[in-house]
C-alpha positions as CSV (number, residue, x, y, z in Angstrom):
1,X,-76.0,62.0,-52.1
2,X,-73.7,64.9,-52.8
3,X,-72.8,67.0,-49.7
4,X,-71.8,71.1,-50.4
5,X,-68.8,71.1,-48.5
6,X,-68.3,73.9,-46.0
7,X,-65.2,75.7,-45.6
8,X,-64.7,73.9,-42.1
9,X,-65.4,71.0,-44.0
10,X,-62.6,71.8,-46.6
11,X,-60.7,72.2,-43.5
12,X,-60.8,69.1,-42.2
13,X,-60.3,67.1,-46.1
14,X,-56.9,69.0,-45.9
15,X,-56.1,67.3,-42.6
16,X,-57.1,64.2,-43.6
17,X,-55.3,64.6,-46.9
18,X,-51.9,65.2,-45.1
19,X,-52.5,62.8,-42.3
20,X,-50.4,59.3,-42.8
21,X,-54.0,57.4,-42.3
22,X,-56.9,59.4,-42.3
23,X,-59.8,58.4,-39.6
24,X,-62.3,56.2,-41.6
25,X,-64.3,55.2,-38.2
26,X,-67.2,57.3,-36.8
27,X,-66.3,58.2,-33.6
28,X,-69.4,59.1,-31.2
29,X,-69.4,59.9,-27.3
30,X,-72.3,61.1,-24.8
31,X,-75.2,60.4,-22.8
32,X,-75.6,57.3,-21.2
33,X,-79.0,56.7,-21.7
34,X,-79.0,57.0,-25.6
35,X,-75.6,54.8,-25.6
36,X,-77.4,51.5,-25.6
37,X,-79.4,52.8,-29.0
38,X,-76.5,54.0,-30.5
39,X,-74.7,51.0,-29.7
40,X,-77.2,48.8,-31.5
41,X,-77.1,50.9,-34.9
42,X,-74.0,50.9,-34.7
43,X,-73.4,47.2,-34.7
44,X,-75.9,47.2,-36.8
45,X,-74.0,49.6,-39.5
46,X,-70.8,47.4,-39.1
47,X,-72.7,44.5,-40.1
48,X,-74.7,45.9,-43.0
49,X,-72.6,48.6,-44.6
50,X,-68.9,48.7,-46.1
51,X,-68.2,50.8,-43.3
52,X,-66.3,50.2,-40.3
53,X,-68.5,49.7,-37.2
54,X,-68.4,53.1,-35.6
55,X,-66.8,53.9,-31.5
56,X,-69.7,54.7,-29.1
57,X,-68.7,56.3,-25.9
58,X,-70.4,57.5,-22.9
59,X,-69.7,59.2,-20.7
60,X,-72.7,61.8,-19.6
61,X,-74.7,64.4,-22.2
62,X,-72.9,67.4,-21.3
63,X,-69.5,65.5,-21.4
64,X,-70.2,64.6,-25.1
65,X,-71.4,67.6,-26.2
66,X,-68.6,69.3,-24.8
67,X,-66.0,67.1,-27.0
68,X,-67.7,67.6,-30.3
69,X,-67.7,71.3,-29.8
70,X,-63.5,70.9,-29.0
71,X,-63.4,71.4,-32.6
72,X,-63.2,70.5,-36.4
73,X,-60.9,67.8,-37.2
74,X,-60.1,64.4,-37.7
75,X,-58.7,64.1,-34.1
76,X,-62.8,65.6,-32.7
77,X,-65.8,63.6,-32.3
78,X,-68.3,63.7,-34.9
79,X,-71.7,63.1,-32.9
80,X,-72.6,63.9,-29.6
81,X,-75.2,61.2,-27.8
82,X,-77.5,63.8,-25.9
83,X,-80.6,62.9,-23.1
84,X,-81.0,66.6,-22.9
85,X,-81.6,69.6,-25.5
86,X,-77.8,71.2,-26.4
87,X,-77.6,74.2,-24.5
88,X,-76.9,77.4,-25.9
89,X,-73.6,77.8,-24.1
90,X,-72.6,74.4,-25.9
91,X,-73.4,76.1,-29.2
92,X,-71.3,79.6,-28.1
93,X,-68.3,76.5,-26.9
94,X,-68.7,75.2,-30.6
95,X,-69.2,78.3,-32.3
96,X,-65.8,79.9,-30.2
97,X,-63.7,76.9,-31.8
98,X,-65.0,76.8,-35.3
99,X,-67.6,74.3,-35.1
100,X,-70.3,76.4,-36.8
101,X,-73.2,73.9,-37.6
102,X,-74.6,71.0,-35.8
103,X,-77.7,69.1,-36.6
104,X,-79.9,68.2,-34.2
105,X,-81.4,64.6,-34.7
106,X,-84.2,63.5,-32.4
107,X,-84.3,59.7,-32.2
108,X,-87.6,59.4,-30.1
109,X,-88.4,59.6,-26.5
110,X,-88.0,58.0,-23.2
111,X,-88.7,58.2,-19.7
112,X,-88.0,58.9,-16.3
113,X,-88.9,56.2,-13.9
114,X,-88.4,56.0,-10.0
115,X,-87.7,52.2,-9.2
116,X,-87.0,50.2,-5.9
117,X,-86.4,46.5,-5.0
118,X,-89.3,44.1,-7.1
119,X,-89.9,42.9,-2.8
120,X,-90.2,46.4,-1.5
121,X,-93.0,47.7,-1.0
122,X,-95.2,49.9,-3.9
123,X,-95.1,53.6,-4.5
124,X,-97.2,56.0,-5.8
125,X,-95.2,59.5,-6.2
126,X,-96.1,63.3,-7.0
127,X,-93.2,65.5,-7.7
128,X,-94.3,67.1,-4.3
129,X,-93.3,63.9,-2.9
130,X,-89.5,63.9,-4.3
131,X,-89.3,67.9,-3.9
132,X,-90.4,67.2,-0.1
133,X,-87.9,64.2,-0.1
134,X,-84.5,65.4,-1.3
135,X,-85.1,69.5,-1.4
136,X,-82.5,71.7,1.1
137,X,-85.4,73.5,1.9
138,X,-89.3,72.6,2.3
139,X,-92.1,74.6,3.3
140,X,-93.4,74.2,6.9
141,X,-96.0,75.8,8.6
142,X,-95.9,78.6,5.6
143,X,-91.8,79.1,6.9
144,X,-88.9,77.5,4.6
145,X,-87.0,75.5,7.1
146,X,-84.4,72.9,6.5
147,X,-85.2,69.7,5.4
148,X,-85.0,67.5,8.7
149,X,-87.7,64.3,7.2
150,X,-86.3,60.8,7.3
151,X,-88.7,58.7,6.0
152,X,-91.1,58.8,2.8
153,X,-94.5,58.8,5.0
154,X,-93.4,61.5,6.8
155,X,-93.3,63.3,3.5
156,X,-96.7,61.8,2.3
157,X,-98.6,59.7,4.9
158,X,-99.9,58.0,1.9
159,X,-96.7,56.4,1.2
160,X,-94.5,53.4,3.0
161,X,-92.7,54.1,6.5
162,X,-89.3,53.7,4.4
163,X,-86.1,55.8,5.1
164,X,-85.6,58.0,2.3
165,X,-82.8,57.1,0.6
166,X,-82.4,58.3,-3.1
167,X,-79.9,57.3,-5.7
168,X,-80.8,60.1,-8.5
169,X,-78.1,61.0,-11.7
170,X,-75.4,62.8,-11.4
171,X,-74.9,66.7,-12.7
172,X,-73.3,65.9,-15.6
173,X,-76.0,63.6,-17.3
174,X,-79.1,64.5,-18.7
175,X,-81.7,62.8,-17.1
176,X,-80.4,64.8,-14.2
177,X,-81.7,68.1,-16.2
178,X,-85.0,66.9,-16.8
179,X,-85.5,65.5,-13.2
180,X,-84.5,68.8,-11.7
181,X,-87.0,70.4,-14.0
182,X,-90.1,67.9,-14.3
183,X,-89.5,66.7,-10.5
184,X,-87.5,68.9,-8.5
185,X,-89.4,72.1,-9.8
186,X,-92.4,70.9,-10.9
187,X,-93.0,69.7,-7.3
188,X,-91.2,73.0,-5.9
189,X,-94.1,75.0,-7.4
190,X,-96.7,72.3,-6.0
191,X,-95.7,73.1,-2.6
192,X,-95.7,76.9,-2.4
193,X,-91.5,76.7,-2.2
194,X,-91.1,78.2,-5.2
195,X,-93.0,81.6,-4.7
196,X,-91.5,81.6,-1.2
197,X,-87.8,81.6,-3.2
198,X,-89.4,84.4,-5.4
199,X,-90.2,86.8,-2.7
200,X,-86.6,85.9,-0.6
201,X,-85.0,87.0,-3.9
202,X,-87.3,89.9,-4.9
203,X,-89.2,88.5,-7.2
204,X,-86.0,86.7,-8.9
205,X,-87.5,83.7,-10.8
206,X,-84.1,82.2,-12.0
207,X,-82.7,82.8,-8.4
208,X,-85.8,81.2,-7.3
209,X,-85.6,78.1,-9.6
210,X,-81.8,77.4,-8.5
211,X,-83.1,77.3,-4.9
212,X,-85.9,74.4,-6.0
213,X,-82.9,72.4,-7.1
214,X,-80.6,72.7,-4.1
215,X,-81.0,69.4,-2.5
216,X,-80.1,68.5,0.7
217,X,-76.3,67.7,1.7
218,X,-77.3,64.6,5.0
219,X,-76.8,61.5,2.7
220,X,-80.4,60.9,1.9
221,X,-79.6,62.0,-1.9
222,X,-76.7,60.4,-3.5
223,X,-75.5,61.4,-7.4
224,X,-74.2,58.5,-9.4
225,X,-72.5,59.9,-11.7
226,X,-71.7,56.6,-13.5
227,X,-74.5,55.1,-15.5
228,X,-78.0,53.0,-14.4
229,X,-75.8,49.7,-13.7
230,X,-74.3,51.4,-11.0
231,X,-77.5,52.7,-9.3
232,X,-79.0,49.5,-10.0
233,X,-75.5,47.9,-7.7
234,X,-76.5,50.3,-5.1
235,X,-80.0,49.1,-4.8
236,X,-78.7,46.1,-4.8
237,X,-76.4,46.9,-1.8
238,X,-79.2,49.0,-0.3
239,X,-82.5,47.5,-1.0
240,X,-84.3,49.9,1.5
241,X,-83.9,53.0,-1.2
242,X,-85.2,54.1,-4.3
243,X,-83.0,54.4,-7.8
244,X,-83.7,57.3,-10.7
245,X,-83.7,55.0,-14.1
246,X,-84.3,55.4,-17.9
247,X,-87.7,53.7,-18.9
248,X,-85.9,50.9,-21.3
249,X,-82.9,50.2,-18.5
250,X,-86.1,49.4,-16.1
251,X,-87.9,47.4,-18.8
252,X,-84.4,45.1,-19.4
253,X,-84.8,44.7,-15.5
254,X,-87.9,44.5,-14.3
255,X,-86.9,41.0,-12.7
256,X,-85.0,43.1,-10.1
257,X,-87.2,46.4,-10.1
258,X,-90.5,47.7,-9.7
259,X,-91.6,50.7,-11.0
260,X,-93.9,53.6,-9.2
261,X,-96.5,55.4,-10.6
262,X,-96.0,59.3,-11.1
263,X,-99.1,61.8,-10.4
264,X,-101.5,58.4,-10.8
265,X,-99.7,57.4,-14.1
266,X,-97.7,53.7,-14.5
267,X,-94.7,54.6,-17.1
268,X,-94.7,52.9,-20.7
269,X,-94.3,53.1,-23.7
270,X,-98.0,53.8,-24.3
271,X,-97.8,56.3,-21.6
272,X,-94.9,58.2,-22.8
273,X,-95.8,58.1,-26.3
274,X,-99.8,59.8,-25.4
275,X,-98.0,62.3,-23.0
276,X,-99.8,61.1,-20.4
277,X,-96.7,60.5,-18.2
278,X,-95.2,63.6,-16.9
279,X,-91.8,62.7,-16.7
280,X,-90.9,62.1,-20.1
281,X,-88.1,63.3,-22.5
282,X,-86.7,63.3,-26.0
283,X,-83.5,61.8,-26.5
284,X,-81.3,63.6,-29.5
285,X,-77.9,63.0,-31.2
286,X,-76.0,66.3,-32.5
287,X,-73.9,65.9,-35.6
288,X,-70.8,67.8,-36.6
289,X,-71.9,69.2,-39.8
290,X,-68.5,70.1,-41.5
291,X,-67.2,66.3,-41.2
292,X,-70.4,65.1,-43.5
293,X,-68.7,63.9,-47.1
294,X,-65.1,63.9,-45.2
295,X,-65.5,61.2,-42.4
296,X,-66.7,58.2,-44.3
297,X,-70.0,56.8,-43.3
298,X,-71.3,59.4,-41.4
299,X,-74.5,60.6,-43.6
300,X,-74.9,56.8,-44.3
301,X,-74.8,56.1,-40.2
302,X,-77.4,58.7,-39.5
303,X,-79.6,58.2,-42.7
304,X,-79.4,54.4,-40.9
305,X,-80.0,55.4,-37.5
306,X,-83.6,57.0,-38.4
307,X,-84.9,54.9,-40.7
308,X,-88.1,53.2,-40.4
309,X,-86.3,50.2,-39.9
310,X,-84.0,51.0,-37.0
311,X,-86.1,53.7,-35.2
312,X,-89.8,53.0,-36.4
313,X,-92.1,51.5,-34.1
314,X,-91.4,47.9,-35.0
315,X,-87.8,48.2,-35.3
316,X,-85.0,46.8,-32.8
317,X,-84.6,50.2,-30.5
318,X,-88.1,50.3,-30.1
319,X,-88.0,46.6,-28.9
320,X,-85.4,48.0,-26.6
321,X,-87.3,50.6,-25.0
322,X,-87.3,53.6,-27.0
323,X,-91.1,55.3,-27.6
324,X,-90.8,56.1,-31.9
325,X,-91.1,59.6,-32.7
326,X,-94.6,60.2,-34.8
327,X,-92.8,63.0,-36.6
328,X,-89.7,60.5,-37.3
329,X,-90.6,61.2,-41.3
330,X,-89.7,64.7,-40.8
331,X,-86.4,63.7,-39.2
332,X,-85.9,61.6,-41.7
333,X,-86.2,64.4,-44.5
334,X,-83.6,66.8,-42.1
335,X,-81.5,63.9,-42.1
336,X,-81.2,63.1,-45.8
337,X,-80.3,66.7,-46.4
338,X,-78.0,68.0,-43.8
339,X,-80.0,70.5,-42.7
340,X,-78.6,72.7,-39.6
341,X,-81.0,73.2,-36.5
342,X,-81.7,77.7,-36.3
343,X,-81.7,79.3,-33.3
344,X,-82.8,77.9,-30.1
345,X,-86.2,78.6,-28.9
């Protein structure tokens, strides 16, 4: 496949042209949660292709997208693992420092599961639940007060006389996006909280939706902002608490974890891939589009990573946990010519 190359593109042959050894290995950093899929292809790659294996890095969503948008160049990362949709500020970052085209490649989708210890007892959540749980703020008697409960059936008598203790992702990753979003807010607005911020901030919705995401500061939420094997070690250490997982890291340990149901709902892949679960995301890599045709492999890697092979519904990151895209043949087709993703929407 012939590549038009851009003028960053040109750019970065240059470099590589007067550089003593030129970077032949994909490099690739990011979300945590996508890292085991990428980490698969890319073994995968080494083993099939006359490529070298690519580097796969974590190290949060926002982290990753953050390096590829340092730049254009041999010495940059050339994909960004994402859990979360690239924000436009990431995009003005790339754009200020020359990287002028990404792609956006979604892989397929996953979810968001709330897990304790497999001897604990069972759960049955509403994003009320967690909102009423963790929030700075909940709604008493019709007055915002601050959050004072202690244990999950004084939230909902419905659930077990446990002390609330929450292990939930860190800023910097994704999954913590969508949880404040499909949780945190989602159960903000269930409440009444939410319209209370509104009026407090006259009529302020964004002012509003940063107050449904302040969470309280007493110990009962804790961020890990290392990835799920370190909230499953604090389970471990703490079996009396609840851990914030991806839906495959749960599935790789359900000998240790059990799962709660969310609005009614238990989260699979069935689930996830009907949109009956409510806590579900797509997971996304970005591309640097200027080192396509200069960094060797890199259309091959991502051709690869989407093929009906790797990411179809029979293939190995679907045995892993990931729910297939239905519209992966569309991917595909974006993939196999280097098409840009337009504006956000």
């Amino acid at each position: 496949m012939s590549i038009k190359l851009t003028a960053s593109a040109l750019a970065i042959a240059a470099v590589a042209a007067t550089s003593a050894a030129a970077r032949d290995q994909i490099q690739i950093a990011g979300s945590s949660t996508v890292l085991p899929y990428a980490t698969i292809v890319a073994e995968a790659f080494g083993e099939n292709f006359d490529f070298p294996t690519p580097v796969v890095e974590g190290g949060g969503s926002g982290a990753g997208r953050k390096k590829m948008c340092e730049g254009v160049g041999e010495n940059t990362i050339d994909i960004a693992n994402s859990s979360s949709r690239i924000k436009q500020s990431d995009i003005d970052l790339c754009a200020s420092n020359g990287v002028n085209e990404i792609m956006e490649v979604r892989i397929g989708y996953d979810g968001i599961v709330f897990a304790s210890d497999i001897n604990g007892p069972d759960f049955a959540f509403t994003p009320a639940d967690w909102y009423n749980a963790l929030a700075a703020k909940v709604v008493v008697d019709g007055k915002l007060v601050d959050n004072t409960y202690a244990t999950w059936d004084q939230v909902n008598p419905d659930l077990p006389a446990q002390d609330i203790q929450a292990f939930i992702p860190g800023t910097k990753h994704g999954t913590r996006e969508v949880f404040d979003v499909k949780v945190l807010e989602a159960g903000c607005e269930a409440t009444g909280a939410f319209e209370m911020f509104k009026e407090a901030n006259g009529g302020d919705k964004k002012a509003a939706e940063k107050a449904c995401i302040a969470l309280r500061t007493d110990g009962r939420s804790v961020d890990i902002d290392g990835d799920y094997t370190e909230t499953l070690a604090r389970l471990d250490a703490n079996p009396q608490s609840i851990g914030v997982f991806g839906l495959s890291f749960y599935q790789n340990n359900t000998d240790k974890l059990a799962v709660a149901t969310m609005d009614g709902v238990v989260p699979s892949t069935e689930s996830i891939a009907t949109g009956e679960y409510p806590v579900s995301r797509p997971l996304f890599f970005y591309v640097k589009t200027a080192h396509l045709g200069v960094i060797p492999g890199l259309q091959e890697y991502i051709d690869f990573f989407v093929s009906d092979e790797i990411a179809g519904p029979d293939g190995p990151l679907a045995e892993y946990g990931l729910v297939s895209d239905p519209e992966l043949a569309k991917t595909q087709d974006m993939v196999a010519n280097a098409v840009p993703m337009g504006a956000l929407n």
